[in-house]
KOLMAR-458045 format. One line per 5 residues: their letters; for each residue x, y, z of N, C-alpha, C. Coordinates in nm, 2 decimals. Example, Ala and Ser with C-alpha at 12.3 -4.5 7.8 and 13.67 -1.06 7.14 Angstrom:
<recs>
as> 1.32,-0.57,0.78,1.23,-0.45,0.78,1.32,-0.33,0.78 | 1.28,-0.22,0.71,1.37,-0.11,0.71,1.29,0.00,0.79;
</recs>
This chain:
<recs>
xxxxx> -1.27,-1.37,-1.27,-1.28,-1.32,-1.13,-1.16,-1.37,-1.05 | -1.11,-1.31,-0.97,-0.99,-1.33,-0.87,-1.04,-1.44,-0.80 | -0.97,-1.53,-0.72,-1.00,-1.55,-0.63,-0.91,-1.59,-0.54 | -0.89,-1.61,-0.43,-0.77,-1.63,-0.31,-0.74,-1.76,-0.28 | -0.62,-1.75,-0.28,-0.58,-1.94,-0.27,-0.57,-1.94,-0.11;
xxxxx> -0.64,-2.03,-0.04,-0.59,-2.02,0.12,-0.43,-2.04,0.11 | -0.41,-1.98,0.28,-0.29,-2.04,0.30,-0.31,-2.05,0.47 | -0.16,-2.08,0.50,-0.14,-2.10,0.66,-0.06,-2.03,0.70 | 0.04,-1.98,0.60,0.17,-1.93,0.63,0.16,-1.80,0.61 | 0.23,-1.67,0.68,0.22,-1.54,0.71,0.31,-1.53,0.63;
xxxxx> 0.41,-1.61,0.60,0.53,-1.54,0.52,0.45,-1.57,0.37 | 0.45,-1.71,0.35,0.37,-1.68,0.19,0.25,-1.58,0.16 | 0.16,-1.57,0.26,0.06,-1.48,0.18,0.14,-1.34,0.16 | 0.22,-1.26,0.30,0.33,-1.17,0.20,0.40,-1.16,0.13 | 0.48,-1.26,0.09,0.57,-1.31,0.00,0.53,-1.26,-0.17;
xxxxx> 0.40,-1.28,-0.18,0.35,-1.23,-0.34,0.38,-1.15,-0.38 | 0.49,-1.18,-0.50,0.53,-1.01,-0.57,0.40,-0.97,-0.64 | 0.44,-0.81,-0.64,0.37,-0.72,-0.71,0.34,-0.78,-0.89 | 0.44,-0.87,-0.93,0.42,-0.84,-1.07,0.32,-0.98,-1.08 | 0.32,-1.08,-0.93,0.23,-1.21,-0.95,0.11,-1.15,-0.92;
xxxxx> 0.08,-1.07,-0.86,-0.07,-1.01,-0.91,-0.06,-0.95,-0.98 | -0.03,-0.89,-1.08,-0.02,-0.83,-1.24,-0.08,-0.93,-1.28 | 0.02,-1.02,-1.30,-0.03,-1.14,-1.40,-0.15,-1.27,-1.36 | -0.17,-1.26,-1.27,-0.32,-1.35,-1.18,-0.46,-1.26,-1.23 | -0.42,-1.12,-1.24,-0.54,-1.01,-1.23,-0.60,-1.00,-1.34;
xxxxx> -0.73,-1.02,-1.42,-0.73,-0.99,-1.50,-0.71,-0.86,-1.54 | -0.71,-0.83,-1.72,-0.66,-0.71,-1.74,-0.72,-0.59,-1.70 | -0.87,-0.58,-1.71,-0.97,-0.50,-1.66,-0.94,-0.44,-1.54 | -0.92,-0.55,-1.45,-0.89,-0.46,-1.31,-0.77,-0.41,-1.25 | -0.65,-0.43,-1.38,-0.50,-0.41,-1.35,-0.53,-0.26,-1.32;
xxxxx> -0.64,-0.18,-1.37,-0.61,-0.02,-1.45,-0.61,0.05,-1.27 | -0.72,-0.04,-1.20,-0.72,0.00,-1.10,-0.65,0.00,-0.97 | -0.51,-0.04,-0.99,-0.41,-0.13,-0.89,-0.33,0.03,-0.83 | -0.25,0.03,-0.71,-0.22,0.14,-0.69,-0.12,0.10,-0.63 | -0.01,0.18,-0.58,0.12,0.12,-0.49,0.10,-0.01,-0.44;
xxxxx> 0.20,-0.03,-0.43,0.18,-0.21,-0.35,0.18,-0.19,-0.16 | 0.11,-0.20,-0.05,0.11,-0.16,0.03,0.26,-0.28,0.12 | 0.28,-0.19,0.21,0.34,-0.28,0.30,0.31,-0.37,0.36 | 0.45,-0.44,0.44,0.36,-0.55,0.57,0.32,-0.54,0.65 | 0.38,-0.46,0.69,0.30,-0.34,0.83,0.12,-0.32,0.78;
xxxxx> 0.15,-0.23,0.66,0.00,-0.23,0.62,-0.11,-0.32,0.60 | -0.05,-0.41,0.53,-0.17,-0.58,0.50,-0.16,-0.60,0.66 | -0.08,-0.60,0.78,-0.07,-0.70,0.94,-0.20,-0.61,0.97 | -0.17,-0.46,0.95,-0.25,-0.33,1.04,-0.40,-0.37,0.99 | -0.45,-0.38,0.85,-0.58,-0.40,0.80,-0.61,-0.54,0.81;
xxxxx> -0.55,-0.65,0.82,-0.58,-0.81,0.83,-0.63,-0.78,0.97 | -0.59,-0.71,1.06,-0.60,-0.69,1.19,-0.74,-0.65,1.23 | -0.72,-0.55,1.19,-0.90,-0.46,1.19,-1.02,-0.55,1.13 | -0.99,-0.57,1.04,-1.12,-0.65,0.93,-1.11,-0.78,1.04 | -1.01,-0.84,1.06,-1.03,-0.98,1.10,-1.02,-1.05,0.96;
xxxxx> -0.96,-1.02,0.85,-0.97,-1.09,0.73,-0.79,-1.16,0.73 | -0.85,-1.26,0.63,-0.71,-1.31,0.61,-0.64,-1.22,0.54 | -0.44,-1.25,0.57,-0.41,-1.16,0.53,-0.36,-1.18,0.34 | -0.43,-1.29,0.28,-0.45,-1.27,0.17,-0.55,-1.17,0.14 | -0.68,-1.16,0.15,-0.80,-1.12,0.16,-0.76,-0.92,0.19;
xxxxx> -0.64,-0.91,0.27,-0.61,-0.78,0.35,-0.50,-0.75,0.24 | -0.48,-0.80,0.18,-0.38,-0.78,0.08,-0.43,-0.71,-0.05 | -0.50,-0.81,-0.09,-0.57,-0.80,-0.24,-0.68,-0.67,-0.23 | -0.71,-0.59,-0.09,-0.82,-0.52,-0.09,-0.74,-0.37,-0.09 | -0.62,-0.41,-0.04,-0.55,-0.29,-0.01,-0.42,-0.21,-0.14;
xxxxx> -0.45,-0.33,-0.20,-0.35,-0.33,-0.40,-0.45,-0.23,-0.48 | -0.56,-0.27,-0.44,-0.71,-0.25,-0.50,-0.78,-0.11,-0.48 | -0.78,-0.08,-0.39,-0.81,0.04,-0.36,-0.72,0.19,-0.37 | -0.80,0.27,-0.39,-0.79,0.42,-0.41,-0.66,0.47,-0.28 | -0.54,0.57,-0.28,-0.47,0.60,-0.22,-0.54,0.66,-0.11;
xxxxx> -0.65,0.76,-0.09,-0.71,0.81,0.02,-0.76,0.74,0.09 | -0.87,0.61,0.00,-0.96,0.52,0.11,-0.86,0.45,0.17 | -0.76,0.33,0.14,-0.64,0.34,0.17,-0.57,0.42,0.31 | -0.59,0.51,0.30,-0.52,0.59,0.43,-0.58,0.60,0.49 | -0.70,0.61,0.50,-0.84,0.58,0.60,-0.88,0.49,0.66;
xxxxx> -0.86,0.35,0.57,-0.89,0.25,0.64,-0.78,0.23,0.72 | -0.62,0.21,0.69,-0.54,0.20,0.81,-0.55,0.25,0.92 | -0.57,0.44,0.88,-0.52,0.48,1.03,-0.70,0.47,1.13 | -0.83,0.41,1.06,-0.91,0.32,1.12,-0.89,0.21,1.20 | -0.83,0.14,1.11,-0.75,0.01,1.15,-0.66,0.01,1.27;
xxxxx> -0.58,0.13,1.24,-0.50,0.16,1.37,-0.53,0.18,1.51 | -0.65,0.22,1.47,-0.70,0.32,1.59,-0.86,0.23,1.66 | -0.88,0.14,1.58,-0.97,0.05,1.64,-0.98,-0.04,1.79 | -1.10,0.02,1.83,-1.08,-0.05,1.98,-1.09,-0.21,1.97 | -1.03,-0.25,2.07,-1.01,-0.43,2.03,-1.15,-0.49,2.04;
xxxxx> -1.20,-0.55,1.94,-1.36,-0.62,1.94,-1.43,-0.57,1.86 | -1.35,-0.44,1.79,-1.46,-0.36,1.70,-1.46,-0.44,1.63 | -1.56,-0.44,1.51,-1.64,-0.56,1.39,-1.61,-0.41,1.27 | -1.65,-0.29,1.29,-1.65,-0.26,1.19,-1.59,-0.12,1.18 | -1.52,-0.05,1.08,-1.42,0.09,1.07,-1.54,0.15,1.00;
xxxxx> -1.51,0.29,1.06,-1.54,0.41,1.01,-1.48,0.50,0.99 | -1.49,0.62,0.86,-1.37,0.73,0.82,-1.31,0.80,0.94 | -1.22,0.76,0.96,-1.14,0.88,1.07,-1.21,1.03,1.06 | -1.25,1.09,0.94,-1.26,1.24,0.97,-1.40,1.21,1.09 | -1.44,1.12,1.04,-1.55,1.16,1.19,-1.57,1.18,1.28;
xxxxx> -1.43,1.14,1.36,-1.39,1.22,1.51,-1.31,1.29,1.53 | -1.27,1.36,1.37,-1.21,1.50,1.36,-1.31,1.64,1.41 | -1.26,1.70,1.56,-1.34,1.76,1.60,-1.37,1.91,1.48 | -1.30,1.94,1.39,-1.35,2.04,1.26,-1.42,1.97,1.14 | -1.45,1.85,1.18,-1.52,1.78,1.03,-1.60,1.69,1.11;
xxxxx> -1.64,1.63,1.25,-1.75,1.59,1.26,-1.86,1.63,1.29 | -1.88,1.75,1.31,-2.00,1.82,1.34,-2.09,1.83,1.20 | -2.00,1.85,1.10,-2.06,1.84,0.94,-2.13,1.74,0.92 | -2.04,1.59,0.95,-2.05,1.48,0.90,-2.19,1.43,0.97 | -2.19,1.42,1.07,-2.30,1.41,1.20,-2.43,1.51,1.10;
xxxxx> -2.41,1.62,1.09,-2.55,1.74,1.04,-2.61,1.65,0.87 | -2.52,1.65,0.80,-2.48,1.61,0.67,-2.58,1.43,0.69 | -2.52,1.36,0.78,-2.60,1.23,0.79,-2.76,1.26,0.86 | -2.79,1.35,0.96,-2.93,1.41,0.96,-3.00,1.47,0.87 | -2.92,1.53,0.76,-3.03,1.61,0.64,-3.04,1.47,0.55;
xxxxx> -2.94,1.37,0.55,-2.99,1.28,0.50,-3.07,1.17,0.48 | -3.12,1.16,0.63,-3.22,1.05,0.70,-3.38,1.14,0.66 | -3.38,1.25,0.68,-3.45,1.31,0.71,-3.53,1.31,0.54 | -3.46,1.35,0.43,-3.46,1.29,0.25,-3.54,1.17,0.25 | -3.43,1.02,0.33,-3.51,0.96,0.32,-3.58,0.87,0.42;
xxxxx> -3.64,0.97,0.45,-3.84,0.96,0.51,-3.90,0.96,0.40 | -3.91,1.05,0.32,-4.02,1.05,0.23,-3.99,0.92,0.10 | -3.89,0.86,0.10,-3.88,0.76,0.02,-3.93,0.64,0.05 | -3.96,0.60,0.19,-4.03,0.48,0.20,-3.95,0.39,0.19 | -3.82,0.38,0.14,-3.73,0.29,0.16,-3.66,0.22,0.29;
xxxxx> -3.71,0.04,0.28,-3.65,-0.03,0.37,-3.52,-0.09,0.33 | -3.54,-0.21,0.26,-3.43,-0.24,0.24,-3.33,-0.13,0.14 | -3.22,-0.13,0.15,-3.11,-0.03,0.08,-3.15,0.09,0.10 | -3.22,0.14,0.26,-3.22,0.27,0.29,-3.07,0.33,0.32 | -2.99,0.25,0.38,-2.87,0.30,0.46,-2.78,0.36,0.35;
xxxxx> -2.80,0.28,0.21,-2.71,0.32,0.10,-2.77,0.42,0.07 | -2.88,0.44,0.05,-2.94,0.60,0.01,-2.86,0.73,0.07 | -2.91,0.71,0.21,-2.85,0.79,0.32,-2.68,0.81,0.32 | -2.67,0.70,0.27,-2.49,0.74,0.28,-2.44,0.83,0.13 | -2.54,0.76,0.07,-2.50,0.85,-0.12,-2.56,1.04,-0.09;
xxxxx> -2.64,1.01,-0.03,-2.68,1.12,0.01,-2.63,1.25,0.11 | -2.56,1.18,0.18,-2.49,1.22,0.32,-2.31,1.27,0.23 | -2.32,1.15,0.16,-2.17,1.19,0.08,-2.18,1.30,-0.04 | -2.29,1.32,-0.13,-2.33,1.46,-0.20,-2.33,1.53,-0.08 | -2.39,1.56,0.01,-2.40,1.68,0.08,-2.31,1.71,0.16;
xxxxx> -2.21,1.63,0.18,-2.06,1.62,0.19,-1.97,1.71,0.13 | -1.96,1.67,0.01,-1.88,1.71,-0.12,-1.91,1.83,-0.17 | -2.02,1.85,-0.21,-2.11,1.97,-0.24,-2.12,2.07,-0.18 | -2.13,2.08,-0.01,-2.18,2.18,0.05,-2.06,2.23,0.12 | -1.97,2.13,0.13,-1.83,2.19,0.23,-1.72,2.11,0.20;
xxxxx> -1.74,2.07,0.08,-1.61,2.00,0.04,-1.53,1.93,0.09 | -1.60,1.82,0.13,-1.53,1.69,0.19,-1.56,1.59,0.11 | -1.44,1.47,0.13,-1.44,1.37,0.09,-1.48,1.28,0.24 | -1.57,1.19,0.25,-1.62,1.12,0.32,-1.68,0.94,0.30 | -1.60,0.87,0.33,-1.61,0.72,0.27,-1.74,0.67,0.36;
xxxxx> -1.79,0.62,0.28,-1.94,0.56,0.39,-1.90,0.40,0.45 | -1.97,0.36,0.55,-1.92,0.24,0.61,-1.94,0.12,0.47 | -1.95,0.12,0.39,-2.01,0.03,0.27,-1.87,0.05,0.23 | -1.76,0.16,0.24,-1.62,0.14,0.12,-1.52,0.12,0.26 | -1.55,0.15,0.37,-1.44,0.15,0.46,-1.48,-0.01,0.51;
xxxxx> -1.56,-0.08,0.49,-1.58,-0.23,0.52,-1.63,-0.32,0.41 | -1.54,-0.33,0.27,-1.63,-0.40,0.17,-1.63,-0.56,0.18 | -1.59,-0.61,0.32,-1.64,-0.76,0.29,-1.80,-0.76,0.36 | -1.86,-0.68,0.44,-1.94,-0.64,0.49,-2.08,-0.60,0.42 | -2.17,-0.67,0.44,-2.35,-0.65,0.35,-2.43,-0.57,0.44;
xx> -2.46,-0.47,0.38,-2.57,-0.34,0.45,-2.65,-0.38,0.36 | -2.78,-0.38,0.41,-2.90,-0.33,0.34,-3.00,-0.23,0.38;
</recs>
């Protein structure tokens, strides 16, 4: 497993070449590595999350090119105090009325499941099939646009 060496210094934690996380990473999770993001990008998401910007580094190597684009221009666009990002399409006025309907057919599912704890992940797995399926969107639920963050 990874894990983050503190630091203090803004230039060391960006200073990390691309090929010193190659070789820190194990091999399993190399498959998953994607462009190396900028400094702008690690400052823009260390910013939002409130995470170190080791922590804003390693999350943003690591993830998918789309979520990726979502979490920054979240990140960007976050009001000062916010705790937590959500996908930009959802105050795209042609995709939030979906997103919004799409999370009501999904609350509504689960009623009849009785689920307390890890209801929210239901509703979002749910909300994101009926997403993809019904009108062809891609939609990140707050569980991938905040993964140091515990929903239950």
């Amino acid at each position: 497993m990874w894990k983050l060496r503190p630091t203090r210094d803004v230039g060391e934690a960006l200073a990390i070449a691309p090929s010193a996380v190659a070789r820190t990473t194990p091999l399993t999770e190399r498959s998953t590595m994607h462009t190396f993001p900028s400094n702008d990008d690690i400052i823009t998401y260390h910013r939002g999350l409130a995470w170190t910007l080791e922590e804003a580094k390693w999350e943003l190597i690591h993830m998918g090119a789309e979520l990726r684009k979502r979490v920054l221009l979240a990140s960007r666009t976050a009001r000062p105090g916010q705790s937590m990002l959500s996908d930009p399409i959802e105050k795209d006025p042609s995709v939030g009325g979906k997103v919004r309907e799409a999370r009501e057919e999904a609350e509504r599912l689960a009623e009849s499941t009785g689920l307390t704890m890890g209801r929210c992940h239901f509703i979002w797995a749910k909300q994101t099939e009926i997403l993809r399926e019904e009108h062809g969107i891609h939609w990140f639920s707050p569980a991938h646009m905040n993964p140091s963050a515990c929903f239950d």
